[in-house]
N, C-alpha and C positions, 0 to 999 in steps of 0.2 A: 568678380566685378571690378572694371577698373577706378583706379582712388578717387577720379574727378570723372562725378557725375553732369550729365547733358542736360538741362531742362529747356523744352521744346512746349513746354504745357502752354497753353494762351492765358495763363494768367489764376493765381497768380504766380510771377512767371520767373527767369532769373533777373537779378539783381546787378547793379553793378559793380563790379569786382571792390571799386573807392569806396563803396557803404560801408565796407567792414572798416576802413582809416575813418571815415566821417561820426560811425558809431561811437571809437575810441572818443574822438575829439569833442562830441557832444559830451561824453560823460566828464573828461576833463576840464571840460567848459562849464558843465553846472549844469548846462540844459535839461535834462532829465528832472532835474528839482524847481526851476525858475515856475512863476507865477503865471499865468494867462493875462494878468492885467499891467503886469512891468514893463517898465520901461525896452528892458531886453528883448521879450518877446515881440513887442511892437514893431521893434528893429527888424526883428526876422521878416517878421510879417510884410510890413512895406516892400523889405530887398524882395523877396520870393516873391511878391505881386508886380515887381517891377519888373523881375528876370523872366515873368511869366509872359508877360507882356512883346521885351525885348526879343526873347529864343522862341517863342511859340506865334510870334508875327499879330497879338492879338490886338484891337484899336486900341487907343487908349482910353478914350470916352466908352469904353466899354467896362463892367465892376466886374469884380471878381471873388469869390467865395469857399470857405473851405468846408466841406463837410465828411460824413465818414464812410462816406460809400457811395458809388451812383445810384444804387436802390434807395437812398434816400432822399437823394436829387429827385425821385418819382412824388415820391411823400410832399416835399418842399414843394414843387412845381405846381400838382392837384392841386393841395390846400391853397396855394395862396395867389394862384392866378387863374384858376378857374372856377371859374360860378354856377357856370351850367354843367359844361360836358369839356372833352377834350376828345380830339380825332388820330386815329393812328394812322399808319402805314407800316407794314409789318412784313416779314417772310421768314420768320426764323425763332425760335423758344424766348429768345431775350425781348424783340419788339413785340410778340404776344403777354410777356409776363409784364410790360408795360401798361397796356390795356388792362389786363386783368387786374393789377393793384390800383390803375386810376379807379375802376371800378367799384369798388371798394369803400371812396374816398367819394366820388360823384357816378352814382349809378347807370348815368343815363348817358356815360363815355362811350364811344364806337368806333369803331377803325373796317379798314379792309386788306386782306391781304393780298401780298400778289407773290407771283410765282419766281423760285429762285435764282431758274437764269431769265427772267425778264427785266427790264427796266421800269421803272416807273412811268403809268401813261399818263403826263402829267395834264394835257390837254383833254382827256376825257374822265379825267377825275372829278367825283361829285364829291364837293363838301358842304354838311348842314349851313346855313346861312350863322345858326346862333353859338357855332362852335369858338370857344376860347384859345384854344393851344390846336395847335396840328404837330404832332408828334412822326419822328423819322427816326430810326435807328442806322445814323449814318454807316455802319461798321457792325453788320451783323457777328457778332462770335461764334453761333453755334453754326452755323453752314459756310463760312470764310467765302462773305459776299459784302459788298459796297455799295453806296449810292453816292454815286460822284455830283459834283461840284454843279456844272449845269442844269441836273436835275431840282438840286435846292434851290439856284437862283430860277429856276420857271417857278416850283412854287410858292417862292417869297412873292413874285411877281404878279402870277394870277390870283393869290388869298392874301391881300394885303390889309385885312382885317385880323385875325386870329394871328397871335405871337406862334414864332415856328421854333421849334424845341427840338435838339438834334442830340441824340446818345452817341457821344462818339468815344466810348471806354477803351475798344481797344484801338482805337488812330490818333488818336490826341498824344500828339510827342513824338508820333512816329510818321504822320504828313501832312501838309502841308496846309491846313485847313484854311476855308476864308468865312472867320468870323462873320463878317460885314453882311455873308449873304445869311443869315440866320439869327434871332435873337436869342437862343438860346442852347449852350453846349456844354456838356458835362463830362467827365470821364474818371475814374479811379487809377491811381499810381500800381496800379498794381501789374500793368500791363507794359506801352510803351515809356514811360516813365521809367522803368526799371528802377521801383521801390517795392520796400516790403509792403503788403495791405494793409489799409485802417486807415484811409486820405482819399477824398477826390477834391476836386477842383470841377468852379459849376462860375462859369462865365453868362452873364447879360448883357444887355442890350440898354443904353438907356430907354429905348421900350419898354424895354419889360419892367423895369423898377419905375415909372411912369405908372404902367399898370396896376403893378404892385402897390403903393401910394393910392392908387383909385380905390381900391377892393380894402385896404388897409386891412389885410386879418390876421390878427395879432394873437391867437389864441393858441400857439405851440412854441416851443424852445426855439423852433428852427422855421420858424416865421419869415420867409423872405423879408417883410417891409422891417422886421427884427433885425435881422442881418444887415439890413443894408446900413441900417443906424447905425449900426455898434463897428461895421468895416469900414465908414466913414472915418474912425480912428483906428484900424486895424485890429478891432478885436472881434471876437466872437461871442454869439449869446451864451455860449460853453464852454468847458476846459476842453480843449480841443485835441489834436493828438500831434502833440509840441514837437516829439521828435522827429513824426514824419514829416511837417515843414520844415523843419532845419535840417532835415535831410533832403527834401525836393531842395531847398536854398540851396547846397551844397553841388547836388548832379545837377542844377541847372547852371549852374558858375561855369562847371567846366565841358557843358554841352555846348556843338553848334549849332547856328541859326539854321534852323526848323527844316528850310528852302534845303541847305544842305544833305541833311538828315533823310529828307523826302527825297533827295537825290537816288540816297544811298538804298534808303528800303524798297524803290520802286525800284529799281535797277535789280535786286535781289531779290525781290520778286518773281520777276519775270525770269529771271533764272531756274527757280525755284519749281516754278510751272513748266518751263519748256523742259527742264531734268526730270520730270514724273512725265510729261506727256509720254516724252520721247524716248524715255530709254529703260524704264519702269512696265513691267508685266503687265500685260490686257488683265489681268486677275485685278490689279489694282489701278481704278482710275481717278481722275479727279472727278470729284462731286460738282462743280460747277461746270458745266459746259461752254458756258457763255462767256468769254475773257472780257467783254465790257462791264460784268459785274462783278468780277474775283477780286475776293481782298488785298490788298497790298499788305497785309500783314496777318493774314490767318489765314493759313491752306486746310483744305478739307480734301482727305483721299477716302475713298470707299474700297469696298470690298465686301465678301460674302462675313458675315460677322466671326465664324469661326477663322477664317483667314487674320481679318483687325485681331482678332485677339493674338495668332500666334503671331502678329508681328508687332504687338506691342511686349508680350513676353519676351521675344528674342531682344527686341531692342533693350529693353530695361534690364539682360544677362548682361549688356554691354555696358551697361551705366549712360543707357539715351534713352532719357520721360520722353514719351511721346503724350497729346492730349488725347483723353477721352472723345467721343461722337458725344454732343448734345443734344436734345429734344426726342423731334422725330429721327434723329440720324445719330442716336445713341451708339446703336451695336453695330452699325455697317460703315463706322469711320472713325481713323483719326482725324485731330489736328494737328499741327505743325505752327507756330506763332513765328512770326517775322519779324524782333522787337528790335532796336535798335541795342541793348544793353545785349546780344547775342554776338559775340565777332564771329568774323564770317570764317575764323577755322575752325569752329563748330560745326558750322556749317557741309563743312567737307567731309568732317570726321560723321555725319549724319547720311549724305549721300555716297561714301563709300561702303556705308552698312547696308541701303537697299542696292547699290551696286554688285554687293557678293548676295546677298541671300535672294532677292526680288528682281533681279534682270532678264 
């Protein structure tokens, strides 16, 4: 196997090469020992909320929140902004495991799904009149599918009642997202971010913390109208997980603005697809037919499941992680993740392997 291994996995995914200098420098700095509630930490906090801001293009009048994972952004969101119910839209394991934890939380949540290469028909969509949240998982992961930009702003536009709540775990960092049109977006570092996991980042809307203030429920650690209190001074109602903000602090210093970045990964993208369309074996195809709904940053290829598997073996002889298939498309595909922290002669060193073995 060779010494320097590939990871291609969606998450979580590689890192960026500077983590390993930033680690040092935390430890030399104290970081790892410092307090949640010092003065130090604070510092962090504010910089990394304003770089969030600055490189991720997000409004200002918009807050920001750090928590331990986007499955807990589900936790946080249910409890403390919805009363009745909460509405999905779904087509893939992650926007269904959505549903099923709101459920959990308030029973009487519902969603509907729609199919993979479709788009959202946002004009004959029926939603309950008394629903709270309308929930999208901008950035499917488990079938590397999208729900672009004009489909959010038609449903900000016709449900202008219910807060719209967008999972965007694995595109946050990696495109170009427009806050303004949604109140609510979350994601974990474990993905475009190119950090190690155990952080996400879960952005609102004065909306929503409006909201939140309404409903005021205050009865968990991770209590939005909790949160908001305590990040009005930069802290958290917990000890938080210090080093990965001083690490996001760290990779977003030396990231560019967003607009750029989403240059980069969409352009790579569409490379990425037109290299498997076109010159990649009918044995293996892509799993999304539809190019208006393929991710910008997660490819999904099929195949018959014994085939996925010998060519995740051979790739991994070479030292290139391919991702597992998820949900329903477990055994009949990988994925392939498009993260910004991957340079693109990875990339090469990726498509000269199905270029000998799969052409």
């Amino acid at each position: 196997m060779p010494d320097t291994a590939l990871n291609f996995y969606p998450g979580p995914s590689r890192v960026y090469d500077q983590v390993k200098d930033y680690l040092n420098m935390a430890f030399d700095e104290g970081i790892l020992g410092i307090q949640h509630r010092s003065e130090k930490f604070v510092e962090i906090s504010k910089n990394t909320v304003a770089l969030l801001k600055k490189k991720l293009n997000i409004p200002q009048d918009y807050y920001v929140f750090f928590t331990s994972s986007a499955t807990e952004c589900w936790e946080i969101l249910t409890q403390s902004l919805v009363k009745q119910k909460s509405f999905h839209l779904y087509n893939g394991a992650f926007g269904q495991k959505w549903l099923e934890y709101a459920r959990k939380i308030r029973p009487e949540s519902t969603g509907v799904a729609f199919d993979v290469n479709a788009e959202i028909n946002v004009a004959d969509l029926q939603v309950p009149t008394d629903v709270d949240l309308l929930c999208i998982t901008q950035n499917e992961t488990s079938n590397g599918t999208q729900v672009k930009e004009p489909t959010i702003l038609n449903l900000f536009n016709r449900f202008p009642d219910p807060l719209i709540a967008v999972d965007a775990t694995s595109s946050m960092a990696g495109i170009n997202l427009k806050y303004i049109k949604a109140d609510i977006w979350y994601a974990s570092v474990q993905k475009c971010f190119g950090l190690p996991a155990g952080l996400a980042v879960l952005v609102c809307s004065p909306r929503t913390i409006f909201r939140a203030k309404q409903i005021n429920e205050r009865r968990y650690y991770n209590s939005l109208v909790m949160m908001y209190e305590k990040m009005l001074n930069y802290q958290t109602t917990h000890t938080p997980n210090v080093l990965n903000i001083y690490l996001l602090n760290k990779v977003l210093e030396q990231r560019p603005l967003i607009k750029l970045t989403d240059k980069d990964i969409t352009q790579r993208a569409h490379q990425l697809y037109d290299f498997f369309q076109e010159q990649i074996t009918g044995n293996l195809s892509l799993l999304i037919e539809n190019p208006e709904v393929r991710s910008y940053t997660v490819l999904a290829v099929k195949g018959e499941p014994k085939l996925v598997e010998e060519v995740k073996k051979k790739a991994a002889l070479q030292g290139i992680t391919l991702g597992n298939g998820y949900g329903a498309w477990a055994k009949n595909t990988f994925r392939i993740a498009n993260f910004p922290a991957i340079p693109d002669a990875e990339y090469e060193v990726l498509k000269n392997f199905f270029l000998k073995n799969y052409a």
